[in-house]
C-alpha positions, 0 to 999 in steps of 0.5 A: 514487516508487517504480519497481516491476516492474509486479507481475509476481510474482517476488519483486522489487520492486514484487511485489504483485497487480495486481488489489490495486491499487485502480483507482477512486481516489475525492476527496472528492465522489465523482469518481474522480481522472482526471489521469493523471499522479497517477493513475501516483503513487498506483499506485507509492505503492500498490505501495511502500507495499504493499512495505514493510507485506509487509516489516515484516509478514514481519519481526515473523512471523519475530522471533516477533510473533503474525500476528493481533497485527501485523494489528492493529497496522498496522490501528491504526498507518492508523487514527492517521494524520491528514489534512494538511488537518485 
């Protein structure tokens, strides 16, 4: 899990928007997820995922990947994942 710095914003990890992290995690039936301790999971997942995209983002930028073009690879690379239930 990951142990971010609550995104206090300076620059360490766990650095994202608070406002970003999605407060409403919704199942399959429309209910929100209310167990508390999944709830804290999906929020680190949230921020260390966030950590490693903005990462890998700023890494192809700076090895000279155009901007548009990685957007649009990590937009695909989401859209292959598959779900472990399927």
């Amino acid at each position: 899990m990951a142990q971010g710095n609550g995104g206090q914003g300076n620059g360490g990890p766990g650095d994202s928007d608070d406002d970003a992290v999605p407060v409403i995690w919704p199942q399959p039936d429309g209910e929100p997820v209310s167990c508390r301790e999944k709830l804290v999971v999906l929020r680190e997942n949230y921020v260390e995922l966030h950590d490693v995209m903005r990462d890998a983002f700023e890494d192809a930028i700076l090895m000279g990947v155009d901007e548009a073009q990685m957007r649009r690879i990590l937009i695909e690379l989401v859209g292959r994942m598959r779900s472990p239930h399927a």
